[in-house]
N, CA, C and O of each residue as an XYZ file, in Angstrom:
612
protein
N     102.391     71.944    196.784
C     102.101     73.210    196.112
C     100.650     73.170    195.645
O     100.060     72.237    195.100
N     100.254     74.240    195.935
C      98.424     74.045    195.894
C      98.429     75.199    194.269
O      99.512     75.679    193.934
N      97.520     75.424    193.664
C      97.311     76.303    192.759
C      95.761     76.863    192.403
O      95.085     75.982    191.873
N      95.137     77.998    192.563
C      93.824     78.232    192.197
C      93.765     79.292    191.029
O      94.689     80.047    190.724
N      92.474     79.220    190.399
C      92.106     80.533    189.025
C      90.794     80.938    189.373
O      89.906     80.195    189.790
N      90.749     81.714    189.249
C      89.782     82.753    189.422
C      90.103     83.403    187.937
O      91.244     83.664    187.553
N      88.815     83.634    187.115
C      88.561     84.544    186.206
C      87.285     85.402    186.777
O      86.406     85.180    187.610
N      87.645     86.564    185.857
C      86.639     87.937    186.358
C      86.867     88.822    185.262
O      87.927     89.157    184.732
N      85.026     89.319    184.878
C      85.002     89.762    183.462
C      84.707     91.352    183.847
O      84.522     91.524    185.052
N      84.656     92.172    183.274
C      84.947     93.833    182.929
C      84.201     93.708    182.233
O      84.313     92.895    181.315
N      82.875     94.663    182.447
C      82.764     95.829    181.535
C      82.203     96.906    181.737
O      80.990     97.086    181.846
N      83.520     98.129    181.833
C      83.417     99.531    182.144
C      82.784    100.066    181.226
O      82.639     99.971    180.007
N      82.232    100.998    182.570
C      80.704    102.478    181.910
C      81.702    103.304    181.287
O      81.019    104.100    180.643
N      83.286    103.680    181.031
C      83.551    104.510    180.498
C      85.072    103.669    179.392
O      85.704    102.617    179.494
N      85.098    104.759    178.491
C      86.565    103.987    177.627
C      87.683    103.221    178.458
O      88.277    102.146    178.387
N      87.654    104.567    179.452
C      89.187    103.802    180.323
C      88.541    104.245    181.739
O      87.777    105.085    182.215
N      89.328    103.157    182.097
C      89.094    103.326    183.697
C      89.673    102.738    184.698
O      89.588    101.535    184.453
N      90.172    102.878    185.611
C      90.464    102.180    186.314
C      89.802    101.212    187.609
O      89.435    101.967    188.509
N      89.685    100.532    187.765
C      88.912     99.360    188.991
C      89.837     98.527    189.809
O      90.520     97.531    189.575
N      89.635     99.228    190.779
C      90.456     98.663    192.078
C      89.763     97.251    192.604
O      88.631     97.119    193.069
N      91.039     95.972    192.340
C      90.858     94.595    192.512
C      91.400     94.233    193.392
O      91.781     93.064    193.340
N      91.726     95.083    194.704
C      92.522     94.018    195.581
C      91.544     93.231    196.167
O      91.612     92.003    196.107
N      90.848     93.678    196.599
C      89.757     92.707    197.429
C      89.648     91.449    196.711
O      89.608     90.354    197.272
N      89.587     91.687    195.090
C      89.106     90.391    194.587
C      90.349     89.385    194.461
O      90.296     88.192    194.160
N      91.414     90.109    194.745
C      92.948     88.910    194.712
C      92.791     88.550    196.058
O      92.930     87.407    196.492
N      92.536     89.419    196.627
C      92.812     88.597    198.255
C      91.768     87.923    198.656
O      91.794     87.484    199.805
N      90.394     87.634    197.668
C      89.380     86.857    198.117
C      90.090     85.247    197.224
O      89.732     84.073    197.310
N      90.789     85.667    196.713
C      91.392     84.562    195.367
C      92.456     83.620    196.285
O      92.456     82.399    196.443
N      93.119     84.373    196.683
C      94.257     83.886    197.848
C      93.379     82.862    199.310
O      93.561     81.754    199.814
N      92.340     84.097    199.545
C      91.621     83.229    200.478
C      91.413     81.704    200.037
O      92.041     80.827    200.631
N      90.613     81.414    199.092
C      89.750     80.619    198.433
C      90.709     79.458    198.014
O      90.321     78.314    197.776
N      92.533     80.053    197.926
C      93.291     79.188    197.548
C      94.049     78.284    199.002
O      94.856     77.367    198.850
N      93.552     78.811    200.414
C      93.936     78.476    201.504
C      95.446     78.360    201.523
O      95.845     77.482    202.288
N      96.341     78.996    200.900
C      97.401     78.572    200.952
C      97.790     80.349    202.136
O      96.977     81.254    202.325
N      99.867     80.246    202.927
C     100.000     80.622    203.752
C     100.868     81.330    202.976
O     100.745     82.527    203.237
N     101.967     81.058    201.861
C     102.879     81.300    200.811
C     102.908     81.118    199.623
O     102.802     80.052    199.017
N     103.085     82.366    199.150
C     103.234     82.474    197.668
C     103.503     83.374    196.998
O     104.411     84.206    196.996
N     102.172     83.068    196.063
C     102.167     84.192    194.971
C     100.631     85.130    194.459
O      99.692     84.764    195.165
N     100.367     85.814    193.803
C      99.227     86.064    192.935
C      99.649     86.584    191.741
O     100.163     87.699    191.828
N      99.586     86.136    190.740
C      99.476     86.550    189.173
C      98.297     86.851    188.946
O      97.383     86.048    189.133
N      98.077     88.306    188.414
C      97.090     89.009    188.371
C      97.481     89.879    186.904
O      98.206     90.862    186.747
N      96.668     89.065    185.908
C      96.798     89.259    184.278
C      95.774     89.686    183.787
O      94.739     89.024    183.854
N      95.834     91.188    183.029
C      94.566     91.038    181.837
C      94.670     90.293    180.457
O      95.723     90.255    179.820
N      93.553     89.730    180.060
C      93.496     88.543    179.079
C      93.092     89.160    178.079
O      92.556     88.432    177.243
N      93.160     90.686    177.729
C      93.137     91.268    176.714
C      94.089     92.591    176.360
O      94.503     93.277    177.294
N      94.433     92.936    174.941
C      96.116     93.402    174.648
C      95.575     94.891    175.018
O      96.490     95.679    175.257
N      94.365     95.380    175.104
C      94.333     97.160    175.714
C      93.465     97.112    176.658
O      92.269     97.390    176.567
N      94.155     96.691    177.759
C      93.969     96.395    179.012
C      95.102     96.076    179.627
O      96.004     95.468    179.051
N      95.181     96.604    181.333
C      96.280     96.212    181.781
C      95.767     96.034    183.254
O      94.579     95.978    183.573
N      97.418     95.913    184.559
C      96.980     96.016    185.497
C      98.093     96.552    185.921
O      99.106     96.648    185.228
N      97.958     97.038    187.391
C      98.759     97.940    188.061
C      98.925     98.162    189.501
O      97.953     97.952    190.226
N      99.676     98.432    189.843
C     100.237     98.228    191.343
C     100.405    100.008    191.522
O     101.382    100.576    191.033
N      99.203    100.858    192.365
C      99.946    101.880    192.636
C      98.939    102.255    193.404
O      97.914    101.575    193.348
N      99.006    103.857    194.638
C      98.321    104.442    195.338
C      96.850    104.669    194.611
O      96.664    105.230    193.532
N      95.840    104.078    195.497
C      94.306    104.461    195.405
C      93.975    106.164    195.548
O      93.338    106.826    196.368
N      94.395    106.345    194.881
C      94.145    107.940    194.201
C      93.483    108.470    193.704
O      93.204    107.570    192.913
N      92.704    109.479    193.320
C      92.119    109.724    192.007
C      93.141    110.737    191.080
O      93.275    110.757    189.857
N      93.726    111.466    191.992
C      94.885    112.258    191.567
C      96.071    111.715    190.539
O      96.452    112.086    189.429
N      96.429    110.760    191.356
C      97.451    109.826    190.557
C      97.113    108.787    189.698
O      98.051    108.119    189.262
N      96.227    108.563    189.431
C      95.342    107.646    188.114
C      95.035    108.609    187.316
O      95.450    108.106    186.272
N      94.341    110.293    186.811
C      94.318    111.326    186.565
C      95.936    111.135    185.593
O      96.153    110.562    184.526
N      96.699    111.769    186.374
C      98.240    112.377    186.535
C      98.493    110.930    185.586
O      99.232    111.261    184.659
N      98.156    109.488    185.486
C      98.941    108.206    184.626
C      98.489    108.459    183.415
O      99.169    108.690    182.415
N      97.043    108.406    183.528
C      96.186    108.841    182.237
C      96.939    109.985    181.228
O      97.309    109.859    180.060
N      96.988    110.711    181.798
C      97.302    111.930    181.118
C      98.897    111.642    180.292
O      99.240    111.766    179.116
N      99.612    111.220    181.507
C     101.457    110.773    181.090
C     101.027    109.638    179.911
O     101.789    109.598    178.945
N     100.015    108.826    179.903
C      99.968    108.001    179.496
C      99.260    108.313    177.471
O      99.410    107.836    176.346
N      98.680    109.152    178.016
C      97.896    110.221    176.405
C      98.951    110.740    175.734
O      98.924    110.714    174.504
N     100.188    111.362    176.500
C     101.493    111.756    175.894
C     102.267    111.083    175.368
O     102.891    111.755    174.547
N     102.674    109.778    175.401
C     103.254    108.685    175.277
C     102.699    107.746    173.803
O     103.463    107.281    172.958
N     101.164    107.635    173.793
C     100.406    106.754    172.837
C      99.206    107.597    173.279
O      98.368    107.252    174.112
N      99.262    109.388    172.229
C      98.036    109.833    172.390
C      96.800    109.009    171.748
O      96.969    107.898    171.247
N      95.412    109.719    171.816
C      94.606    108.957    171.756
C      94.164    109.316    170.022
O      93.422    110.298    170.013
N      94.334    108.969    169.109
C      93.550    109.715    167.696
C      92.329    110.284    167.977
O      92.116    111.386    167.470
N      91.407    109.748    168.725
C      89.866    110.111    168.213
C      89.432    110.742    169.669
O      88.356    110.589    170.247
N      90.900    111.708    170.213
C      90.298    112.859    170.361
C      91.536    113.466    170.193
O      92.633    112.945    169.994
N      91.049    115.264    170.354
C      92.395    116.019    170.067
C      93.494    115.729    170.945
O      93.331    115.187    172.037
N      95.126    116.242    170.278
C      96.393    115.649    171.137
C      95.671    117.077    172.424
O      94.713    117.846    172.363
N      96.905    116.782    173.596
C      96.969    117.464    174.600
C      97.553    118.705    174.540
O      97.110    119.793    174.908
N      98.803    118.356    173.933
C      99.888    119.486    173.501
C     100.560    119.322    171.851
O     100.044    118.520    171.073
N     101.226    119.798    171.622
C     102.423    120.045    170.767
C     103.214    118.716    170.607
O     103.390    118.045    169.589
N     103.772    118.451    172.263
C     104.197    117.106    171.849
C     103.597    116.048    171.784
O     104.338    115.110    171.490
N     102.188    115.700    171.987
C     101.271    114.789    172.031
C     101.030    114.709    170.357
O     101.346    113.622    169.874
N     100.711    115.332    169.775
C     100.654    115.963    168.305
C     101.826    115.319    167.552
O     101.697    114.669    166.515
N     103.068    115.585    168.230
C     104.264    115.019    167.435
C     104.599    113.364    167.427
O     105.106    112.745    166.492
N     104.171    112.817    168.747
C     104.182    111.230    169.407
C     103.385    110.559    168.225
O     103.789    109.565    167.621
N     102.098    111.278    167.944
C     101.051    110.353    166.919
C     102.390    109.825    165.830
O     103.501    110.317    165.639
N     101.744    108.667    165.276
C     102.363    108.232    164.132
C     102.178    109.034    162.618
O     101.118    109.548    162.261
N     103.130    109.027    162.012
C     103.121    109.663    160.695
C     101.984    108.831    160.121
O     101.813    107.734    160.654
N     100.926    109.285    158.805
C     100.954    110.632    159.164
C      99.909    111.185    159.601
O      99.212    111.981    158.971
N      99.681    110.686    161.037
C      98.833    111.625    162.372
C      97.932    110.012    162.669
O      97.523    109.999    163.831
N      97.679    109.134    162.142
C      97.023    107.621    162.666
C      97.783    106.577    163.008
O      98.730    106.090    162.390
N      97.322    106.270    164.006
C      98.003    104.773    163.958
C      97.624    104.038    162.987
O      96.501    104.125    162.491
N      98.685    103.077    162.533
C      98.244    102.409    161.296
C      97.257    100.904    161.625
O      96.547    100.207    160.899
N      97.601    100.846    162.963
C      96.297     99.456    163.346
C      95.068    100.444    162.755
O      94.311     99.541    162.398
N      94.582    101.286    162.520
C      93.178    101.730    162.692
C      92.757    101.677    161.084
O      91.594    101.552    160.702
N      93.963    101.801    160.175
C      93.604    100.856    158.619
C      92.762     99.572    158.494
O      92.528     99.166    157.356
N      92.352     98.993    159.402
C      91.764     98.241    159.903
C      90.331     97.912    160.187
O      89.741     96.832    160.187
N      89.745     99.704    160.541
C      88.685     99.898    160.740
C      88.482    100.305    162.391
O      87.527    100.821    162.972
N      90.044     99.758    162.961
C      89.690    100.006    164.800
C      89.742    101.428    165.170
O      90.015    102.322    164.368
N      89.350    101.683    166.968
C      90.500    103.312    166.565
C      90.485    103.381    168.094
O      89.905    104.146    168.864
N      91.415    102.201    168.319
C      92.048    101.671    169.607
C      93.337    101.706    169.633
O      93.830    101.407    170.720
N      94.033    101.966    168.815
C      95.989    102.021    168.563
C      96.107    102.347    169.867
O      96.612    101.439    170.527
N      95.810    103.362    170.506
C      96.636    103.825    171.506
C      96.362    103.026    172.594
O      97.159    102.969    173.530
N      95.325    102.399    172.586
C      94.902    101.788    173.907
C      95.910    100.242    174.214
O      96.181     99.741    175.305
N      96.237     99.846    173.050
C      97.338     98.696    172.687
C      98.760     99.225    173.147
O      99.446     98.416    173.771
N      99.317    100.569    172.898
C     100.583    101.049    173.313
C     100.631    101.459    174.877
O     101.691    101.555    175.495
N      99.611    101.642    175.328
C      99.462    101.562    176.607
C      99.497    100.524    177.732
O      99.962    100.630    178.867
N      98.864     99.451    177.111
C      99.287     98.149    177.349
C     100.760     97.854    177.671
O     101.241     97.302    178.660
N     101.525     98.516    176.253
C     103.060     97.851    176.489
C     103.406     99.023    177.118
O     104.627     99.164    177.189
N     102.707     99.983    177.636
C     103.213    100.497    179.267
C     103.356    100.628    179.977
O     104.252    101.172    180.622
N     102.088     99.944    180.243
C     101.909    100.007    182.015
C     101.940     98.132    181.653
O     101.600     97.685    182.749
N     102.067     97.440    181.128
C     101.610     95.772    181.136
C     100.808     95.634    181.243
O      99.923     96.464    181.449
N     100.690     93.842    181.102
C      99.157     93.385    181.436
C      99.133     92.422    182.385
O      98.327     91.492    182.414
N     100.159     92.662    183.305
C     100.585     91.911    184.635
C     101.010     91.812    185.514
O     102.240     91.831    185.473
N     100.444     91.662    186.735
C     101.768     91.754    187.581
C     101.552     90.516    188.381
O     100.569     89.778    188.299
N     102.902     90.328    189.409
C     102.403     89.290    190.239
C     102.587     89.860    191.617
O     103.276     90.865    191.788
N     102.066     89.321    192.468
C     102.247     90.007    194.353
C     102.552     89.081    195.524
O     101.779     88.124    195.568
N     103.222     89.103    196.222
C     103.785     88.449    197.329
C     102.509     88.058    197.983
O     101.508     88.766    198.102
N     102.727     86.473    198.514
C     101.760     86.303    199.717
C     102.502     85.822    200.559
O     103.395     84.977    200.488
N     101.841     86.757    201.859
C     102.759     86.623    203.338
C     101.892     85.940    204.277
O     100.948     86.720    204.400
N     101.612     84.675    205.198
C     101.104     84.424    205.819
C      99.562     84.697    205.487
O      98.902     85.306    206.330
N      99.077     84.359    204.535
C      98.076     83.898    203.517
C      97.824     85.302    203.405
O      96.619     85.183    203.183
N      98.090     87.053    203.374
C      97.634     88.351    202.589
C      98.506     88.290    201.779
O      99.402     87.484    201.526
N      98.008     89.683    201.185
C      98.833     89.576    199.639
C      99.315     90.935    200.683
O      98.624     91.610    201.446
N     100.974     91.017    200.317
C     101.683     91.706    200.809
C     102.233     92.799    200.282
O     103.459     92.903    200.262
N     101.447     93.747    199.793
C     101.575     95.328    199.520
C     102.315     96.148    200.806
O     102.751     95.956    201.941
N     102.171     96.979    200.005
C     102.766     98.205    200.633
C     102.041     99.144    201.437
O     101.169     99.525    200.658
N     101.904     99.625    202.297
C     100.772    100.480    202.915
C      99.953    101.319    201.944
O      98.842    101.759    202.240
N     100.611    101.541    200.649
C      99.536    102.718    200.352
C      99.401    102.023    198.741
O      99.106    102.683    197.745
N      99.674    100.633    198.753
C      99.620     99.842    197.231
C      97.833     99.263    197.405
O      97.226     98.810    198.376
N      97.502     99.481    196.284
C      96.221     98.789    195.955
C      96.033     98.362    194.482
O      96.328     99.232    193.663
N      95.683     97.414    194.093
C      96.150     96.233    192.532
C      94.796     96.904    191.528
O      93.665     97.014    192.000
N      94.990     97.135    190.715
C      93.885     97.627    189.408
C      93.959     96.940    188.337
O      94.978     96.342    187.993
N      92.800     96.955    187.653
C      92.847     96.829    186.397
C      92.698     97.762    185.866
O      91.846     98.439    186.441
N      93.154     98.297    184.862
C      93.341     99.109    183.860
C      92.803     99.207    182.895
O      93.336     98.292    182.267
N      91.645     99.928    181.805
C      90.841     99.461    181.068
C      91.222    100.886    180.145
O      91.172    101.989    180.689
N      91.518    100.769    179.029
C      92.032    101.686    177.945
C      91.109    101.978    176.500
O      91.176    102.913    175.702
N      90.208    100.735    176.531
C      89.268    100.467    175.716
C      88.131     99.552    176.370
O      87.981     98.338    176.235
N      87.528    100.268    176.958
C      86.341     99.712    177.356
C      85.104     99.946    176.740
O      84.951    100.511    175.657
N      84.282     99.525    177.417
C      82.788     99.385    177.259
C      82.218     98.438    176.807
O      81.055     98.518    176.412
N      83.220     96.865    176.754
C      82.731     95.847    176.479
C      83.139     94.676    177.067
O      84.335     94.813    177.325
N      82.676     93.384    177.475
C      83.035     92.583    178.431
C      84.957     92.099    177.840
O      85.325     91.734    176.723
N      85.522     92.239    178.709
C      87.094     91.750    178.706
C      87.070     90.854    179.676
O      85.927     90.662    180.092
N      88.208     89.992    180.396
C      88.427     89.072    181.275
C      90.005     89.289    181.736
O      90.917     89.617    180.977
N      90.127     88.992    183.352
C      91.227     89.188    183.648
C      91.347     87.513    184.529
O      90.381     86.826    184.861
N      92.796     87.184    184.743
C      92.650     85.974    185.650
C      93.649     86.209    186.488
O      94.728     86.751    186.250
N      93.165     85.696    187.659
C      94.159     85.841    188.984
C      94.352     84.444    189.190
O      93.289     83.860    189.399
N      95.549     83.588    189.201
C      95.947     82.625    189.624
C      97.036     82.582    190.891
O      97.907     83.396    190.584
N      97.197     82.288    191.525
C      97.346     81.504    193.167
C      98.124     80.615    193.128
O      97.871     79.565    192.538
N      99.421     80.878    193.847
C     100.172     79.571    193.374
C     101.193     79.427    195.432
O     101.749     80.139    196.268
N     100.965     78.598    195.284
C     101.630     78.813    196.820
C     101.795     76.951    197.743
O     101.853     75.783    197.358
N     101.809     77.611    198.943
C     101.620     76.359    200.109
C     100.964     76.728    201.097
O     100.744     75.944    202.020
């Protein structure tokens, strides 16, 4: 059983964003020469995540948004009525007593995760025709770190 790490640091031009990493798992897999396995592909920070879904702009749009409804954002206005009602009583998250005003970017985290792992088939990482691996950035604009580890034969 062979095992490799690769770390790789973030830091997005905008709050959130998304950045499409397959290339960099499957350069990770390369580098690990193995034929079977795995890739664990983790962000190493709690408002940040990663994600397995169609290279879209539509459907990253369309998550964002589901995702503002769920753990709107305080420090800008809700979307709707029920975005308005989701905020915490009464209307802040209480992490931001704190001084932060990232709450939501943390509940997002425990939505989409901060992990996934992916099949390796005859040394590719074995998606789906229309799957491509992201990181997820909810609070950006400052260096974060994600690690892809490699675990296989």
């Amino acid at each position: 059983m062979k095992s490799h790490t690769v770390y790789k640091t973030f830091n997005t031009k905008r709050r959130r964003e998304f950045v499409r990493i397959t290339d960099d798992v499957q350069q990770a897999v390369d580098e690990a020469a193995i034929a079977e396995g795995m890739a664990l592909v983790s962000a190493m920070h709690i408002t940040a995540g990663v994600w397995v879904n169609d290279d879209e702009p539509g459907i990253q749009a369309d998550a964002l948004e589901w995702l503002d409804k769920l753990a709107p954002p305080s420090w800008k206005e809700p979307a709707n009525d029920v975005a308005r009602q989701l905020l915490p009583d009464p209307g802040d998250y209480r992490h931001h007593r704190g001084g932060e005003d990232n709450g939501d970017a943390h509940l997002k985290n425990l939505l989409m995760h901060h992990q996934v792992i992916v099949p390796v088939t005859e040394g590719r990482l074995d998606l789906g025709p229309w799957q491509a691996i992201f990181y997820a950035e909810f609070d950006g604009q400052r260096k974060k770190r994600l690690v892809i580890k490699v675990i296989g034969e």
